[in-house]
Every structure is written in structure tokens, then in C-alpha cells.
C-alpha positions in Angstrom: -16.7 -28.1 -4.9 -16.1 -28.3 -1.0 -18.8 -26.4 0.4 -22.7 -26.8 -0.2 -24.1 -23.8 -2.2 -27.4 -22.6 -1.2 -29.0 -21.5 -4.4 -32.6 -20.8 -3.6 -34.0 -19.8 0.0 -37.7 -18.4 -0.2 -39.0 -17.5 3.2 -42.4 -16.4 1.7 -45.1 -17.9 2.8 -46.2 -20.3 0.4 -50.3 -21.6 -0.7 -52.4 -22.5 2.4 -54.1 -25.7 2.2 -57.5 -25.8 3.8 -60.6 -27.6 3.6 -59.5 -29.7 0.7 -58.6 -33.4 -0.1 -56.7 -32.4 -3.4 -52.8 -32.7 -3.5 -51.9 -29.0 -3.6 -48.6 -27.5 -4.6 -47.7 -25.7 -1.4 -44.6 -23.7 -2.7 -42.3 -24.5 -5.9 -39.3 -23.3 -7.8 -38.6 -23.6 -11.4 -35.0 -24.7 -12.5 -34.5 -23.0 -15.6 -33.8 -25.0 -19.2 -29.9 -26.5 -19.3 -29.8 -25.5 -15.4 -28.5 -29.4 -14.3 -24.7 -30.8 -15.2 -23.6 -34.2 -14.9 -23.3 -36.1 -11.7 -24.0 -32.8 -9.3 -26.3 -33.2 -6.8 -29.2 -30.6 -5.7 -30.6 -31.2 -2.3 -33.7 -29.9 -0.9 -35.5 -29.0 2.4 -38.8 -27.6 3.3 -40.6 -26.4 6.1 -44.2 -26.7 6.8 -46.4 -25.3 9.5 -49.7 -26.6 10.7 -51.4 -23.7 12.7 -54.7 -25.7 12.8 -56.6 -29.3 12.6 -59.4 -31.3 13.4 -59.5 -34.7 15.1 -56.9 -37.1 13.7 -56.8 -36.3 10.2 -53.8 -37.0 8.9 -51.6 -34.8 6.2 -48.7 -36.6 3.4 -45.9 -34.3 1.8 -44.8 -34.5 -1.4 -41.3 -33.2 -3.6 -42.1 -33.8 -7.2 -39.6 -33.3 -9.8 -41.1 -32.3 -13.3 -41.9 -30.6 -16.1 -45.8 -29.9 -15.4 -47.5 -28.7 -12.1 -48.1 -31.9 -10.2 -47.3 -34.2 -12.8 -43.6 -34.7 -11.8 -42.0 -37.9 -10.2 -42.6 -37.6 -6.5 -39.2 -37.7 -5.2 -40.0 -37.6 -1.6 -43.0 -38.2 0.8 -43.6 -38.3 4.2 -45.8 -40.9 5.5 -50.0 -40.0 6.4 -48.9 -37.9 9.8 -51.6 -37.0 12.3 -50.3 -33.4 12.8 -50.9 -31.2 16.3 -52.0 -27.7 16.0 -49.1 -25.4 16.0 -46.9 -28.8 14.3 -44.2 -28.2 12.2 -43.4 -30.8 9.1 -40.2 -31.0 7.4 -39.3 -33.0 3.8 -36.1 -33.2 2.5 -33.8 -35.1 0.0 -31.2 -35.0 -3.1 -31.6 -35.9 -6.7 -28.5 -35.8 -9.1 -28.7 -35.9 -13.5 -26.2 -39.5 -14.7 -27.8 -38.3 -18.1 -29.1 -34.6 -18.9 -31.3 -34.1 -22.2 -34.2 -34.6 -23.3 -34.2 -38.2 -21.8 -32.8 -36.5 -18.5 -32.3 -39.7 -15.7 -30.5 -40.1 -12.3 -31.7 -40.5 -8.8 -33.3 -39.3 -5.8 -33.0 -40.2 -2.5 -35.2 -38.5 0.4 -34.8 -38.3 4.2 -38.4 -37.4 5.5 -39.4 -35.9 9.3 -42.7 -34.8 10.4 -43.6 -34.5 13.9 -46.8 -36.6 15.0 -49.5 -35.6 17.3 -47.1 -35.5 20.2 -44.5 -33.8 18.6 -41.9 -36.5 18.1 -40.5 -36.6 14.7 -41.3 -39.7 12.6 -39.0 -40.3 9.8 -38.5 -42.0 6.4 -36.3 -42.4 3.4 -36.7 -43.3 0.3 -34.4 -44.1 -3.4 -36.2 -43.1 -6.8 -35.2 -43.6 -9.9 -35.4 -40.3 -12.2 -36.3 -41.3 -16.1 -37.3 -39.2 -19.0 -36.9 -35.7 -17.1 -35.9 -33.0 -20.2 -33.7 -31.2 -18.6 -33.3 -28.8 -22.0 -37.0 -27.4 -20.8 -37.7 -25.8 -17.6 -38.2 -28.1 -14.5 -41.1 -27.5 -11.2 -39.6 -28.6 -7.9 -42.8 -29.3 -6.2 -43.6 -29.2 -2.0 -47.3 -30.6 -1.8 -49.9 -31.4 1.1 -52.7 -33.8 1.0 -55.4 -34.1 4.0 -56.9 -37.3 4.4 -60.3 -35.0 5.4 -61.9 -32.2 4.2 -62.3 -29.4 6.9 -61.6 -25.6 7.2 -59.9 -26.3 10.6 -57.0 -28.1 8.5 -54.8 -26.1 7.1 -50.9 -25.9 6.5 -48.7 -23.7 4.5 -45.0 -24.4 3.3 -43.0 -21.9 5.3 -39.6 -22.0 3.8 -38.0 -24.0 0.8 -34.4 -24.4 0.6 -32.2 -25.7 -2.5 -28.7 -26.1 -2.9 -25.8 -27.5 -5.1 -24.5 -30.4 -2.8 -20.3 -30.8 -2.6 -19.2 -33.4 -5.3 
């Protein structure tokens, strides 16, 4: 394979997140059983927008990669950003299957942005290990948010979440 292959692109608008200190799964796609092969890669990227905050409160991302609603491995996360009204977050990465079955493992590696109060984008990366995955069963791609504070002027929603089969 050359090119990339997009392979999921919801534009929906995902769950709001408001008023709440809970990790909520903002938008997610299940990967259906046997779906991964050897050695190719998946990456990921989605967009979130923060209409609204209060004060400095600060809001983490999340990808998780599992088998139960936010149980998976987090395979990405942004650091604690102190978001701007109107702010738009982004969280990407890649994961790829050395082993598929029931004792799926590989990798992830993740490439974070998310502007901070002043817009300028703040970035991160990270390498995760991927153990015990069953890849035979269905698997949740997970975007979440977490606010550090509890109050109805926080809220964000996942915009956009992108997948595609990376060139190998």
C-alpha cells in the first residue's frame, strides 16, 4: 500500500461534556472482530471544540484502545490544557498489531496538540506498548475529555474523528 486509506471520517457531533469531572467518551468507533492484520498500521485524528469555560480550568484528551467503554489502554493524551473559549484541541497517533488474537499486542505512538489559553498549540508524544488486546472480539477506539473542575460553563464536544490504514 502507497497511499493512506481513510476508513472512518464521522463529522457528527459527538457527546458534550459539561459540568462534570468524569472522563467521558466524547465520540468512538468500533473496529469489528478479525478487523486488524499483521504489521499494518491505523492512525488516528480528532478534533475537539471548546465553545465555553470558566477561569483556568484545564481539560486532558484521551484515545483508548479496548474492548470495554473506557477501560481500554489510553493510547494518547494531551497534557492538563487551560483551553480559551472558542479553542479547538486536536489528538492524534498510530497503533499497529506484531501479534493479532486473543493476546492481540503491538504499539502505539501518539503526537498530541491542543491550543492553550492563547491559542498556541502545545504538543506531545508518546510510545505505548499494546498487550492482551483480543482482536478476535470487537475493539472501542475511544476520544475522551476530563475537566479538572466541575462547571456548566465548561463544555467541549469531539467534532470530527478520523481513522485510516497508514502506507506499509
Amino acid at each position: 500500500m502507497s497511499a493512506t486509506t481513510l476508513v472512518v471520517n464521522d463529522l457528527t457531533a459527538g457527546t458534550t461534556l459539561t459540568n462534570s469531572t468524569a472522563e467521558t467518551v466524547l465520540k468512538s468507533h468500533t473496529f469489528p472482530a478479525d478487523w486488524f492484520q499483521l504489521g499494518v498500521g491505523h492512525g488516528f485524528t480528532a478534533t475537539v471544540r471548546v465553545p465555553s469555560t470558566n477561569s483556568t480550568d484545564t481539560l486532558t484528551l484521551r484515545a483508548r484502545l479496548g474492548g470495554t467503554t473506557l477501560t481500554g489502554t489510553v493510547i494518547a493524551v494531551t497534557a492538563a490544557i487551560d483551553v480559551a473559549d472558542d479553542d479547538t484541541a486536536v489528538i492524534s497517533g498510530s497503533f499497529t498489531f506484531d501479534t493479532i488474537g486473543t493476546a492481540g499486542a503491538g504499539e502505539a505512538s501518539s503526537s498530541t496538540v491542543g491550543p492553550d489559553a492563547a491559542g498556541i498549540a502545545t504538543g506531545s508524544g508518546q510510545s505505548t506498548a499494546l498487550a492482551s488486546l483480543d482482536t478476535t472480539a470487537a475493539l472501542l477506539l475511544e476520544i475522551t475529555g476530563e475537566w479538572s473542575v466541575a462547571s456548566a460553563s465548561n463544555q467541549c464536544a469531539a467534532q470530527k474523528l478520523q481513522i485510516s490504514i497508514l502506507p506499509g
